[in-house]
N, C-alpha and C positions, 0 to 999 in steps of 0.2 A: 504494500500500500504506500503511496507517495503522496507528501506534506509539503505544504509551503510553508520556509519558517516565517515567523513574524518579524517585519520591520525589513525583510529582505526580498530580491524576487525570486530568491534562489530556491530550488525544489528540492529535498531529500527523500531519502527513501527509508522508511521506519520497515521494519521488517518486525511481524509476528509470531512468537517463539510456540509452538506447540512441544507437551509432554512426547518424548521419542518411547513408541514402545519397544521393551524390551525385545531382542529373536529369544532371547531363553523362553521367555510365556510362550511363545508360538510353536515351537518344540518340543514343548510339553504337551502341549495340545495336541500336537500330532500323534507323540509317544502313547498319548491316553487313552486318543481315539484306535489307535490299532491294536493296543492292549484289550480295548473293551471288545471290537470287531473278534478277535482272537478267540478272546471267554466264549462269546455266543456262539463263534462256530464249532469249539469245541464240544460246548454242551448239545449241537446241534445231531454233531460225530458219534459222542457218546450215544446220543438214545438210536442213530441209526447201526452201528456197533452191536449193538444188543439185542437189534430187534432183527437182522440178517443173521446171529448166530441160534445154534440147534443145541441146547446144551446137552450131553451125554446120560448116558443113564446108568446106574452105579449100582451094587448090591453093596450091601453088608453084611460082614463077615467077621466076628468076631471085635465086633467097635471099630472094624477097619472099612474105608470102601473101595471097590475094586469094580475095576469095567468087566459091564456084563457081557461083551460081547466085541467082535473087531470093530463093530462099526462105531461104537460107545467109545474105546481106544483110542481113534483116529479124530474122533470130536474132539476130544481131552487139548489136541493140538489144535486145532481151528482157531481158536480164540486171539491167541497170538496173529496169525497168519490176516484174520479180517481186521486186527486192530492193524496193521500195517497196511493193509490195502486200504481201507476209510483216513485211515490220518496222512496217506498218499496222496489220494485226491482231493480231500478237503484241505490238507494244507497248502497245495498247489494252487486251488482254483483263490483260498482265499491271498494267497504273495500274488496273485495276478492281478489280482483286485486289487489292494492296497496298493502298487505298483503303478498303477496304471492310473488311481482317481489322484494320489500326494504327489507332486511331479516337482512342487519347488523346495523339496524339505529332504534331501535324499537320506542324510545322514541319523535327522530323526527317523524317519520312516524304515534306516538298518538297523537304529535301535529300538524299534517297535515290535519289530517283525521278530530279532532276535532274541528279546521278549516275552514277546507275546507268542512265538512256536510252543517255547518248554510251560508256559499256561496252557493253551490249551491242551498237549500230551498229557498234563496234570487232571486238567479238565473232564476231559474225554476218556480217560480212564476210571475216575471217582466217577462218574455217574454210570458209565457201562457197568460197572461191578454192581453198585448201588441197585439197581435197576435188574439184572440178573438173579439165579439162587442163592440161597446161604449157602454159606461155605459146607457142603456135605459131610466134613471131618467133626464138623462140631452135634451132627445131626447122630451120627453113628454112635458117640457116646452113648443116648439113650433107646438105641434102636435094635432091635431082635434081630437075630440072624435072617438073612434072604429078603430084608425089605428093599425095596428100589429107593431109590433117592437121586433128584438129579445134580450133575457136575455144575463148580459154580463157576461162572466167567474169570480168567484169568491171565496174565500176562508174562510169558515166561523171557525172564532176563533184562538186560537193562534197554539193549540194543534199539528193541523195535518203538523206546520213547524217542530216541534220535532221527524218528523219520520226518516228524513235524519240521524239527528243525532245517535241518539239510535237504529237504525239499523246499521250503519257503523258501530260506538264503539262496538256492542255485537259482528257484523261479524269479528272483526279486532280482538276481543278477540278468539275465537273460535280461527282463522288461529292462533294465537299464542302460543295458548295452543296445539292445534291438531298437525303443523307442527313447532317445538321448531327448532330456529336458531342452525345449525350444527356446532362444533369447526372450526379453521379454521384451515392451515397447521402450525402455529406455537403454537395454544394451542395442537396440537396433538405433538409436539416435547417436548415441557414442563409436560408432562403429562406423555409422555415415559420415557422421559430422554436421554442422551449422547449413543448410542447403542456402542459405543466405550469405554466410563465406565463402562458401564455393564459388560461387558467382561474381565475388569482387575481384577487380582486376590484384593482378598482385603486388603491383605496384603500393597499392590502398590498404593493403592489408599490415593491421598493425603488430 
């Protein structure tokens, strides 16, 4: 905004100072938003997790339980193998999506995702179990020889929580590399330069 001062005819220029917001708030805000995205599709994983597995069918035997059969046996491992195939896909579709909508934030947006992967693994495992049988060890304590009881949902080893993550971080790489953040309107003015300098002779140029 430009002032005439008083008593003079000379013009100045008052300039109006606004509060600068911080980038850490807005970093945050990113970090939050893909942490919270993460939870939900976890817990989205978890109940489809549980509701595509068959759980096994068990006897008891002496307070112990034991697969009734080959096909009960071979269930026992599924659990494992579907939590890895649902936390494949749905961590993948969700780094393509966060990837694709935060475009000017890259580095919050690696610490979101890296984040927010080992939540949902977390996620999506407490509610599959949750959501499945009781643990059938604890059933057989009070149970007569030859009852059925079914196997409970289970996760064998550390391995198959690592998929969340290193699918996200490789898809979130891909989208970065394949689709590179575009200038915005003021790198494209810094890069042209003054279109009105341009055009003076160079003489005139101060």
């Amino acid at each position: 905004m430009t002032t005439a001062a008083p008593g003079t005819g000379h013009t100045g220029s008052v300039q109006t100072s606004q509060p600068a917001r911080s980038p850490w708030s807005g970093a945050a805000l990113v970090v939050l938003g893909v942490l919270i995205a993460y939870a939900l599709v976890g817990l989205v994983a978890g109940l489809v997790w549980e509701a595509v597995w068959t759980p096994p069918d068990q006897v008891v035997q002496q307070h112990q339980v034991y697969p009734s059969d080959y096909e009960s046996l071979r269930r026992m491992f599924t659990g494992t193998g579907l939590y890895v195939l649902v936390a494949f896909v749905a961590g993948a579709l969700t780094a393509l999506a966060v990837g694709l909508l935060v475009r000017r934030r890259e580095l919050a947006v690696l610490m979101g995702v890296a984040l927010g992967s080992g939540l949902a693994a977390g996620v999506m495992r407490e509610v599959g179990i949750s959501r499945g049988p009781v643990d059938p060890t604890t059933l057989a304590a009070s149970k007569a020889n030859g009852v059925h009881v079914q196997g409970a949902l289970t996760v064998s080893g550390f391995s198959p929580y690592l998929v969340w993550p290193m699918v996200s971080l490789l898809v979130l790489a891909v989208v970065f590399f394949a689709w590179p953040r575009t200038p915005g309107a003021g790198s494209r003015e810094v890069a042209h330069g003054d279109p009105t300098e341009q055009s003076m002779p160079e003489g005139s140029r101060g």
